[in-house]
ROVEX-762929 format. One line per 8 residues: their letters; for each residue x, y, z of N, C-alpha, C. Coordinates in nm, 3 decimals, padded with zeros to 5 digits. Layout:
# ROVEX-762929
a> X:Y:Z:X:Y:Z:X:Y:Z | ...
END
This chain:
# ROVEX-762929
xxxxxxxx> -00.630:-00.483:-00.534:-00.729:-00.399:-00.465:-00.670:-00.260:-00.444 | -00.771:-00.173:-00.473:-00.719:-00.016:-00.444:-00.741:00.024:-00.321 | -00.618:00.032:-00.229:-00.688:00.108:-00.080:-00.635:00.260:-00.081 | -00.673:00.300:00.005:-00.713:00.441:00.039:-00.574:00.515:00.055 | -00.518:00.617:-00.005:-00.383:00.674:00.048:-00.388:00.761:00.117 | -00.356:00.782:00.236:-00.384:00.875:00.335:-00.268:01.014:00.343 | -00.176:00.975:00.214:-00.072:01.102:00.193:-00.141:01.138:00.079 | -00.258:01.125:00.018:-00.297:01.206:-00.059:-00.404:01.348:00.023
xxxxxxxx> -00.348:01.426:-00.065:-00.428:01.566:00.023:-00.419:01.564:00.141 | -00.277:01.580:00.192:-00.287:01.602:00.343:-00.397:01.729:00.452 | -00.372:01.821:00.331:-00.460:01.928:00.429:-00.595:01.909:00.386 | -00.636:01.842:00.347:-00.802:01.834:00.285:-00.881:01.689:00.383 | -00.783:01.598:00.359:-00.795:01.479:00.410:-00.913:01.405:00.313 | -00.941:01.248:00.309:-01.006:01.174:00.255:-01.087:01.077:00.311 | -01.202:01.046:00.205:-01.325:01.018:00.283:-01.353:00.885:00.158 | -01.406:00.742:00.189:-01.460:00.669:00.098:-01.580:00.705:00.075
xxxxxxxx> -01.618:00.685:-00.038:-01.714:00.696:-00.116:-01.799:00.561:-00.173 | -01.910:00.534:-00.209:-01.942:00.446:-00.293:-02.008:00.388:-00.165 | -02.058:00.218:-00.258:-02.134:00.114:-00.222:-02.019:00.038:-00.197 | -02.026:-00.080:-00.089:-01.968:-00.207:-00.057:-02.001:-00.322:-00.167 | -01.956:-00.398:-00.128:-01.961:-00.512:-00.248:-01.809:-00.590:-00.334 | -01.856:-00.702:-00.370:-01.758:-00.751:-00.438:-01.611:-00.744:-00.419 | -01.589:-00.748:-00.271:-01.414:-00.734:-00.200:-01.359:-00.589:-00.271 | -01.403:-00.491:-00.331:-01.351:-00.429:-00.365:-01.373:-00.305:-00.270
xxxxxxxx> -01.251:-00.226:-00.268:-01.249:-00.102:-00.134:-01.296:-00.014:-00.225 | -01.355:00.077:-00.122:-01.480:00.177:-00.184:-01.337:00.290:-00.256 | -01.393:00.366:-00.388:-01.325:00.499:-00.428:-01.252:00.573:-00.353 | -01.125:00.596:-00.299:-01.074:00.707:-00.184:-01.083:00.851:-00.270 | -01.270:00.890:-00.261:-01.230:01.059:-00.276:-01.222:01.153:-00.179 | -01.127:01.241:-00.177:-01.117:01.352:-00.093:-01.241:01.387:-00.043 | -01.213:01.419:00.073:-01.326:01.543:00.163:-01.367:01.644:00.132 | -01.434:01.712:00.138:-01.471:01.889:00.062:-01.522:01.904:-00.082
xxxxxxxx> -01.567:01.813:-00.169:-01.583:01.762:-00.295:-01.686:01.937:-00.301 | -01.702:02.082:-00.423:-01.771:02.147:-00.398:-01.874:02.159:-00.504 | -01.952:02.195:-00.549:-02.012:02.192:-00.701:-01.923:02.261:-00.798 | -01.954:02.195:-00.881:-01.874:02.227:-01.034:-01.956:02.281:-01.145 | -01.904:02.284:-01.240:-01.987:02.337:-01.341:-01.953:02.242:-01.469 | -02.017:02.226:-01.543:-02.042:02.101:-01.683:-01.948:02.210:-01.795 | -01.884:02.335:-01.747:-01.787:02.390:-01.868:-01.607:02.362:-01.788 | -01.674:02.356:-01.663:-01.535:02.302:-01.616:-01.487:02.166:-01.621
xxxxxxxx> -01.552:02.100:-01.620:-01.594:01.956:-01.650:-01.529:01.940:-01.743 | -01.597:01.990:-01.829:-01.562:01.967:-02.005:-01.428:01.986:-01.995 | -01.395:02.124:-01.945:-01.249:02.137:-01.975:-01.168:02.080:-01.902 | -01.207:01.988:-01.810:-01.073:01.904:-01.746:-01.075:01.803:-01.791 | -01.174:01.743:-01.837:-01.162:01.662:-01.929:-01.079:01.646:-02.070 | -01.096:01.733:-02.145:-01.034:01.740:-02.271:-00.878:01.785:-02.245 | -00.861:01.835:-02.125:-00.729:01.853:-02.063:-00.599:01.716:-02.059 | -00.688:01.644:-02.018:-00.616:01.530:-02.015:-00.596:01.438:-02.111
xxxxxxxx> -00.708:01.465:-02.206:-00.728:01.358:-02.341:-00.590:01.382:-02.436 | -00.517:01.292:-02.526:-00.432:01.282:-02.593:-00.466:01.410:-02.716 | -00.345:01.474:-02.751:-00.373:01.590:-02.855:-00.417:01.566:-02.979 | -00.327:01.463:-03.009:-00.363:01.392:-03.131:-00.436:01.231:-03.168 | -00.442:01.203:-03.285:-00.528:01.078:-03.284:-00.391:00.954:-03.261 | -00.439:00.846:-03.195:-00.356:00.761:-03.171:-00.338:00.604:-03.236 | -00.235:00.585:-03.224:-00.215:00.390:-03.237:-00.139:00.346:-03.142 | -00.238:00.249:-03.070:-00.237:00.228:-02.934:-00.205:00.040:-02.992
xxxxxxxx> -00.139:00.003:-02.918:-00.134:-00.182:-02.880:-00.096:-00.236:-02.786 | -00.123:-00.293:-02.755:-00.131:-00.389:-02.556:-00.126:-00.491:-02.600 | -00.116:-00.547:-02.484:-00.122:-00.701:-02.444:-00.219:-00.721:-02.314 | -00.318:-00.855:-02.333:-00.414:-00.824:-02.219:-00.446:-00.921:-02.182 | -00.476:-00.983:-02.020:-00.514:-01.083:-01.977:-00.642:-01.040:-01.891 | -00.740:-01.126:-01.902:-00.907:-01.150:-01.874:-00.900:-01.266:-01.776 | -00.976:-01.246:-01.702:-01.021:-01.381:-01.611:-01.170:-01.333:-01.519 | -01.212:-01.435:-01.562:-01.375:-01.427:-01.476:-01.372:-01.562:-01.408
xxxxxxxx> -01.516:-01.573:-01.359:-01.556:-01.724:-01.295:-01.566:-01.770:-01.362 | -01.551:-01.777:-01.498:-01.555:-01.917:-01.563:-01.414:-01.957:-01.642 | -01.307:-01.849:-01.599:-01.130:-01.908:-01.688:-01.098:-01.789:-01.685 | -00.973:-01.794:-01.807:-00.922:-01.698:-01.843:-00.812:-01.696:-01.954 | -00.811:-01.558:-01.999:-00.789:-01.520:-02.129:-00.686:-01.431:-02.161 | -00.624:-01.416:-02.276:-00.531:-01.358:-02.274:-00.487:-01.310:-02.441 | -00.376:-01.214:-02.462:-00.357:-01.191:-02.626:-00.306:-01.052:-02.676 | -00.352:-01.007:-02.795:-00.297:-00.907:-02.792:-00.466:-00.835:-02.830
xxxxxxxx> -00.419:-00.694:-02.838:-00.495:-00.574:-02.914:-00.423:-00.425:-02.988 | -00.504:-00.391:-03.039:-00.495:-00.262:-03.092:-00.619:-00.156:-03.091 | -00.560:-00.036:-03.054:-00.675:00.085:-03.063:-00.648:00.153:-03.159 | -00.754:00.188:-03.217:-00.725:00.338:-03.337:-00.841:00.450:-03.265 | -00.737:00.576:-03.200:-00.796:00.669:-03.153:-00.818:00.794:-03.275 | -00.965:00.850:-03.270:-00.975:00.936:-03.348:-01.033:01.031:-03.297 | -01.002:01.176:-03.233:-01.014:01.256:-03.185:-01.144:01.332:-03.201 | -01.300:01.384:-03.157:-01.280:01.378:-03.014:-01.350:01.274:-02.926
xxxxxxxx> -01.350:01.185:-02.997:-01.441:01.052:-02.921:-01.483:00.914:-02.980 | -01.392:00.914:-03.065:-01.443:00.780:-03.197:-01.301:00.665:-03.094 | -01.330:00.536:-03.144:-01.232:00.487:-03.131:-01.277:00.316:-03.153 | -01.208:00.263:-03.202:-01.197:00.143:-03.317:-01.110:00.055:-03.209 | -01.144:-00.096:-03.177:-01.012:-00.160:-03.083:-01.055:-00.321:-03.160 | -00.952:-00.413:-03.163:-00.883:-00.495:-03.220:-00.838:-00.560:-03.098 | -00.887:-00.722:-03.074:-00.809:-00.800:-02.997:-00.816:-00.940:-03.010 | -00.707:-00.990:-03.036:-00.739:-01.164:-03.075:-00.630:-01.246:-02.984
xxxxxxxx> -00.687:-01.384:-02.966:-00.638:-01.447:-02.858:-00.460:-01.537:-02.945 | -00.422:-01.615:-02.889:-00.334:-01.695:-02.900:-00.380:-01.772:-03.063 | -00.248:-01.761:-03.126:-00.313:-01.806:-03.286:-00.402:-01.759:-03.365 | -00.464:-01.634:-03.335:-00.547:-01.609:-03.416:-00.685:-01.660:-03.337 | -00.698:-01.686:-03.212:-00.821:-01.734:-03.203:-00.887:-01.614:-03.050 | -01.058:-01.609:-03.098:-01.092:-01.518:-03.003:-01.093:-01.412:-03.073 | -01.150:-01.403:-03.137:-01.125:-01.223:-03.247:-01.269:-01.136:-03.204 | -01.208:-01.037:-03.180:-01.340:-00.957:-03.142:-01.294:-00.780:-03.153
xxxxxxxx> -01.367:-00.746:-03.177:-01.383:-00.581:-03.212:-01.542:-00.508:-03.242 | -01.490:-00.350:-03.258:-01.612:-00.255:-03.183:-01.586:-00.139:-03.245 | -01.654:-00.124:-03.277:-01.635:00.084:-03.306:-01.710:00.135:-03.188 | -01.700:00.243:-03.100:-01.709:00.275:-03.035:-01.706:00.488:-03.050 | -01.837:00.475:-03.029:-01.875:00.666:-03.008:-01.896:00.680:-02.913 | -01.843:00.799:-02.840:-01.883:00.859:-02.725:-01.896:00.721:-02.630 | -02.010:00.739:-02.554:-02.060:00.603:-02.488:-02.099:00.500:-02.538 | -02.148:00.477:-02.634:-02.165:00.370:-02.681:-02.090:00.292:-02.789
xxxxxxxx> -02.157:00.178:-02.872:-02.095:00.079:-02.931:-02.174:00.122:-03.050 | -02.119:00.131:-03.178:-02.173:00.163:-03.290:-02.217:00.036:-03.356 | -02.122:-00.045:-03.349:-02.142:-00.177:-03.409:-02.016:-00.277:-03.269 | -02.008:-00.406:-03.237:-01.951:-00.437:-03.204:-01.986:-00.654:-03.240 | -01.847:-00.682:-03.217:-01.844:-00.822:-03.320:-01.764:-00.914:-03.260 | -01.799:-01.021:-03.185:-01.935:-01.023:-03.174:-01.982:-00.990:-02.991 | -02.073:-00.923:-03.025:-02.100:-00.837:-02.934:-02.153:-00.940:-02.795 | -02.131:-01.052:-02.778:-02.164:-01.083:-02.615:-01.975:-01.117:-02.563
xxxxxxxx> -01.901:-01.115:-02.647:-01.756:-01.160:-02.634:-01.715:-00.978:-02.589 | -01.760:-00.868:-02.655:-01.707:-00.745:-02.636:-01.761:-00.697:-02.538 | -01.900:-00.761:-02.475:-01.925:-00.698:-02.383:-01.892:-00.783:-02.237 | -01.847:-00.888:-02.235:-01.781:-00.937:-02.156:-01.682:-00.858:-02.098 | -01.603:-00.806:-02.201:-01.466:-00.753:-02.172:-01.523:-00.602:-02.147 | -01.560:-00.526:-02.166:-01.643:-00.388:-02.156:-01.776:-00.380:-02.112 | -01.787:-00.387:-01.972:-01.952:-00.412:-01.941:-01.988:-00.223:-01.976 | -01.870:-00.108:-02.005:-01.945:00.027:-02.011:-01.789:00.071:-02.030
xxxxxxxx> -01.889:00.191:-02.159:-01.744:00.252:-02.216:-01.692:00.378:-02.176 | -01.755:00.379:-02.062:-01.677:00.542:-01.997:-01.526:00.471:-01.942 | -01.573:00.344:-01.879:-01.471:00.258:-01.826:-01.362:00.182:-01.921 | -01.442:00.207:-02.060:-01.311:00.140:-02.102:-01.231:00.282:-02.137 | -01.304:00.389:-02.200:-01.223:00.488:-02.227:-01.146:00.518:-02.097 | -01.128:00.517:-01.959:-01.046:00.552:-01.872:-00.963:00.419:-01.875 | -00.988:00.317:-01.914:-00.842:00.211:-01.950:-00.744:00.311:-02.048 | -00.783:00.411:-02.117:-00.670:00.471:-02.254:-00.635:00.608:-02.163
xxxxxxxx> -00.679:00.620:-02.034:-00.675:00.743:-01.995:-00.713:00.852:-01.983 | -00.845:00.841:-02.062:-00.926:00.945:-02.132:-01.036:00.952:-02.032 | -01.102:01.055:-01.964:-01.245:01.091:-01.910:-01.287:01.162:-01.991 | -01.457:01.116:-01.994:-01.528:01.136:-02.017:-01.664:01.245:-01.981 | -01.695:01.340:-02.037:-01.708:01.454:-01.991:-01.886:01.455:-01.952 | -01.905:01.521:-01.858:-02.057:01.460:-01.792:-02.136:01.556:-01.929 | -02.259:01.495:-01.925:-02.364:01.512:-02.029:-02.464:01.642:-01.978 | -02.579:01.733:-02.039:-02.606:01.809:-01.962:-02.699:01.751:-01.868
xxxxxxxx> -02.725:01.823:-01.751:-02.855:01.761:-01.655:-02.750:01.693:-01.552 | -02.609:01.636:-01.540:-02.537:01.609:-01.482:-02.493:01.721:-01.340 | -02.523:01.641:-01.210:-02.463:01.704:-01.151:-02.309:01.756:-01.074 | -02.202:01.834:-01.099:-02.127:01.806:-01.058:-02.051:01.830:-00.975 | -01.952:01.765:-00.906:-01.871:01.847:-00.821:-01.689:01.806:-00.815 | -01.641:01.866:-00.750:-01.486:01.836:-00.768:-01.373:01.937:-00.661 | -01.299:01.885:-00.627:-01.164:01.940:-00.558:-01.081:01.906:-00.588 | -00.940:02.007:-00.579:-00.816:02.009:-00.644:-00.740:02.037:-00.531
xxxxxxxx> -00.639:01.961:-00.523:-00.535:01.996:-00.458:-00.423:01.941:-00.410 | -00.287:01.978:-00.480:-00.196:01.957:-00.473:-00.112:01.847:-00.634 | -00.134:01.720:-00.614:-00.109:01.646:-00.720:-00.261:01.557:-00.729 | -00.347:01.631:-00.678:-00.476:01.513:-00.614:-00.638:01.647:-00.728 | -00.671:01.550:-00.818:-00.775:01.644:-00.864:-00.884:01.525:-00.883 | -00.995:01.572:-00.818:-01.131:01.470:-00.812:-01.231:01.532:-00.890 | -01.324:01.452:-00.905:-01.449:01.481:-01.033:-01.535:01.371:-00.995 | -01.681:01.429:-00.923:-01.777:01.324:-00.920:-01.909:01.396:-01.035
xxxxxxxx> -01.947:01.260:-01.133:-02.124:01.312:-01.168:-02.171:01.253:-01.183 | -02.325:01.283:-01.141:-02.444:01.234:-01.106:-02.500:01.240:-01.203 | -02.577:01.172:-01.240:-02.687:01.192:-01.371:-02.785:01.091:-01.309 | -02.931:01.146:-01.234:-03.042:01.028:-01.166:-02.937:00.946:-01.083 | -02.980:00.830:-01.108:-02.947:00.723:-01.013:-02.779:00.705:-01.044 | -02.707:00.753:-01.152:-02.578:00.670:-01.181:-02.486:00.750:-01.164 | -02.387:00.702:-01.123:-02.224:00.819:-01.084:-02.117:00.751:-01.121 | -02.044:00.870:-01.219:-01.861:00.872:-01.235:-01.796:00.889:-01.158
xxxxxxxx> -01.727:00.879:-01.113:-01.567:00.910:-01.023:-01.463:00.921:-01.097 | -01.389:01.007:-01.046:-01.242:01.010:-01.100:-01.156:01.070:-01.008 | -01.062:00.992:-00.999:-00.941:01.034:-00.936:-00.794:01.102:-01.066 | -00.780:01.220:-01.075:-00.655:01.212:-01.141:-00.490:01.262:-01.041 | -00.392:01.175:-01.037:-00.285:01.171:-00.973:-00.172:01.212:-01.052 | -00.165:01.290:-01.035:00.039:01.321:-01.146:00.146:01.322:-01.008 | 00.264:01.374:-01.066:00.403:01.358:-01.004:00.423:01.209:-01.039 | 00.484:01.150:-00.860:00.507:01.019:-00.901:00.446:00.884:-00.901
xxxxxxxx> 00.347:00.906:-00.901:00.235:00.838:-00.916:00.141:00.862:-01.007 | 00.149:00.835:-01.165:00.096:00.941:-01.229:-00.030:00.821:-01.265 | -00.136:00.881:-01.266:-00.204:00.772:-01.285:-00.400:00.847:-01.309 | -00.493:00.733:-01.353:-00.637:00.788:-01.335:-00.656:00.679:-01.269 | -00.792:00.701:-01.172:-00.856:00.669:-01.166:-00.989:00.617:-01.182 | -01.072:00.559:-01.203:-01.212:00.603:-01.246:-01.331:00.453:-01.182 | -01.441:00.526:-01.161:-01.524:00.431:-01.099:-01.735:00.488:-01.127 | -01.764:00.337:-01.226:-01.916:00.393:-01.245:-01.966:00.310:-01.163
xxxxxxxx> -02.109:00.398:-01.111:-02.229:00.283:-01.068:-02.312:00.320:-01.141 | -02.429:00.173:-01.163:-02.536:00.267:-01.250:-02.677:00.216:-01.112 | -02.719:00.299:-01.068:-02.867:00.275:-01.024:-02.811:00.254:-00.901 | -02.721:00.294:-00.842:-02.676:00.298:-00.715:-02.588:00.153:-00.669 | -02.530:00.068:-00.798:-02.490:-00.035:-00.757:-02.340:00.004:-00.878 | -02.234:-00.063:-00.782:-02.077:-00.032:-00.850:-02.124:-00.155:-00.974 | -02.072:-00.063:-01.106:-02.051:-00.117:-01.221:-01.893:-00.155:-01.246 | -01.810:-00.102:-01.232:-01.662:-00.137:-01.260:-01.579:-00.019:-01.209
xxxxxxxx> -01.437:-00.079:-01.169:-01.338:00.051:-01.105:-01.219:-00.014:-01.260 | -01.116:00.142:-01.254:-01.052:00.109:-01.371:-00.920:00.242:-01.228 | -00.855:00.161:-01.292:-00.675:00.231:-01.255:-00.596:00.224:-01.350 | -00.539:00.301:-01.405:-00.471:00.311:-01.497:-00.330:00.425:-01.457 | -00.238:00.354:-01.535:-00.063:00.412:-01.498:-00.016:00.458:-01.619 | 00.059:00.609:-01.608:00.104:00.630:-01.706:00.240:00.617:-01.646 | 00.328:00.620:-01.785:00.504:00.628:-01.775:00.552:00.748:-01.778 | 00.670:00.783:-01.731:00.734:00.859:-01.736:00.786:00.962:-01.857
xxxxxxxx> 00.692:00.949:-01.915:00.689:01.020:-02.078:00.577:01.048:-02.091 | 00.488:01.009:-01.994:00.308:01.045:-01.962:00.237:01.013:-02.063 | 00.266:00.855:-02.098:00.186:00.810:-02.214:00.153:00.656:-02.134 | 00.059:00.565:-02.183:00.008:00.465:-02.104:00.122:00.370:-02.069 | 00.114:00.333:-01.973:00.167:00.184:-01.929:00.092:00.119:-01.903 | 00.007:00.106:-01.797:-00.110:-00.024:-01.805:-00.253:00.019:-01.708 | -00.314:-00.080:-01.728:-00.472:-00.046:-01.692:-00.486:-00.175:-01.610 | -00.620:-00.185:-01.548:-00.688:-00.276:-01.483:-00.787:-00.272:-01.426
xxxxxxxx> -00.919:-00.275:-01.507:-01.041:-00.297:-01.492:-01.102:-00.423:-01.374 | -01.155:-00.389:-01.289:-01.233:-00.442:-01.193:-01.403:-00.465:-01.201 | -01.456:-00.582:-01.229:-01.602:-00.566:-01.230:-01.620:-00.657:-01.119 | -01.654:-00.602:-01.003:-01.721:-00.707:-00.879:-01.804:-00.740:-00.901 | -01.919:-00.772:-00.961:-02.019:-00.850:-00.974:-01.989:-00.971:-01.047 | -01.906:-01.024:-01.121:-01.879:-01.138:-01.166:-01.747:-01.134:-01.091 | -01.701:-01.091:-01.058:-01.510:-01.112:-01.040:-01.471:-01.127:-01.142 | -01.448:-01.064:-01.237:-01.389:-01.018:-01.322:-01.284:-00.934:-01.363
xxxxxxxx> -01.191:-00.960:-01.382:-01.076:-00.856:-01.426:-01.021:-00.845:-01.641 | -00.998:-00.717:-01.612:-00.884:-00.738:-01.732:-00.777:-00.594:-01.700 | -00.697:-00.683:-01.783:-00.567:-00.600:-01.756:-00.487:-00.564:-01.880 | -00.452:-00.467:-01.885:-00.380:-00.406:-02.040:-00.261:-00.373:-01.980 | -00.133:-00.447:-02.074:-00.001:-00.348:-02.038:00.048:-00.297:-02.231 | 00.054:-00.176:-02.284:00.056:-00.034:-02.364:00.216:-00.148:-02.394 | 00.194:-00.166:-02.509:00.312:-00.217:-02.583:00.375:-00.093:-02.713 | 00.269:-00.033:-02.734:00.301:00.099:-02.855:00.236:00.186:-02.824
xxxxxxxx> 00.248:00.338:-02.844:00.143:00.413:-02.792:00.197:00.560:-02.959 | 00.176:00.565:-03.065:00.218:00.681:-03.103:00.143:00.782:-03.184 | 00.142:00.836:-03.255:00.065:00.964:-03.358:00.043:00.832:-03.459 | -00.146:00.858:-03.472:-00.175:00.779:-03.573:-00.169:00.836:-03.745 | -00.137:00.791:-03.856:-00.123:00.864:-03.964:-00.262:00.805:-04.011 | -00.325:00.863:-04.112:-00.454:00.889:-04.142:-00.497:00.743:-04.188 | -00.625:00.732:-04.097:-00.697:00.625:-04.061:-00.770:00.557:-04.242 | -00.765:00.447:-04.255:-00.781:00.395:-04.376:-01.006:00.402:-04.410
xxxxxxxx> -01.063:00.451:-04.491:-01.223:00.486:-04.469:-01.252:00.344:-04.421 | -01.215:00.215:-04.424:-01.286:00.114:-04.395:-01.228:00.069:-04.253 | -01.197:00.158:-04.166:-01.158:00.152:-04.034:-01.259:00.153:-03.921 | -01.356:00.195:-03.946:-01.472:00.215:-03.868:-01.609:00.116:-03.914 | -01.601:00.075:-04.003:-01.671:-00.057:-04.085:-01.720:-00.179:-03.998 | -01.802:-00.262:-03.986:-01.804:-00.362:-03.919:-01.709:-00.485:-04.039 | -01.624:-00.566:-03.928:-01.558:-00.626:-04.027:-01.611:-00.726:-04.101 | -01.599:-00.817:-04.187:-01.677:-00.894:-04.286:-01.622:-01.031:-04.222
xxxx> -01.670:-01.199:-04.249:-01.636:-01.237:-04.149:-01.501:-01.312:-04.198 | -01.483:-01.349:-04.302:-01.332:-01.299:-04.376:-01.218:-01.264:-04.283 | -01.256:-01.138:-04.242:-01.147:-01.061:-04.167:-01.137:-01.080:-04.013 | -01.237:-01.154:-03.997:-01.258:-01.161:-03.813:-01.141:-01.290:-03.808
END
């Protein structure tokens, strides 16, 4: 559970945010949150995103109300929003993958197993560290200060959060609702080389978790054309 740090932003001080529900403690965003603008947005966003395209692999354990799961994966990041992920259970069993644009799923296989694990891909992209930059018509707002930089947007009924933390605690935050009800919180840690160490996705409505710990993280060399393909079932 994420609780509230009260040495973050000492002179600003912090306020919860969000809906109750599902044992999970509401978002700790700062106080004073002011309007933003969708070019600043953008650019703190892409601020943080990796420079280059990546090859990413973890190891990940799942558990809902009905068990739990575990195995490896792989991401193929392709800059500025594509991204391809790979994950199969113990022996070869449990195979599932997705191409993934922007927000959505281009193709995904098979898709009630991927969306188990990804109920929404702003949330999985903040498992890799990456935010996601509000769309237009988004409203936004945000405060900075110190090692503490926040980002809320609105679009109608549904809201992002983000917490980003550097120094020694280097880390994102991130939290959607859609329609005024919490969809999933994601925390994610980087290492001391400011590349991933691990994630952990929260969905309170099922009790659901998954958890990634970053086994490789480096510069991907040029992605093979049948990388983005839905796979054949051969290959699953």
């Amino acid at each position: 559970m994420i609780r509230p740090h009260h040495r973050v932003l000492p002179a600003i001080g912090l306020v919860v945010a969000g809906c109750g529900g599902g044992g999970l403690a509401p978002l700790p965003i700062p106080l004073g949150l002011a309007p933003g603008t969708l070019a600043d947005a953008t650019t703190w966003a892409e601020s943080i995103r990796p420079t280059d395209n990546r090859e990413i692999r973890f190891r990940f354990q799942f558990q809902d109300e009905q068990g739990a799961a575990g195995g490896r994966g792989r991401v193929r990041l392709a800059l500025p929003d594509s991204l391809r992920f790979d994950i199969v259970g113990p022996l070869g069993s449990g195979r599932a993958a997705a191409f993934v644009l922007g927000d959505s799923a281009v193709w995904a296989d098979p898709e009630d197993e991927v969306r188990k694990l990804v109920p929404n891909y702003p949330l999985f992209w903040a498992m890799l560290g990456i935010a996601r930059a509000p769309q237009p018509g988004t409203a936004v707002r945000t405060i900075a200060g110190g090692t503490i930089t926040a980002w809320q947007f609105v679009a109608g009924e549904d809201t992002v959060e983000y917490i980003r933390e550097t120094g020694a605690n280097n880390r994102l935050f991130a939290e959607v609702r859609e329609a005024g009800k919490r969809l999933g919180r994601v925390e994610t840690k980087f290492g001391p080389d400011g590349l991933l160490a691990s994630s952990r996705l929260i969905v309170p409505s099922r009790s659901a978790r998954l958890g990634l710990t970053f086994i490789q993280n480096e510069k991907a060399k040029p992605f093979a054309p049948d990388t983005w393909i839905r796979p054949v079932p051969a290959e699953r």
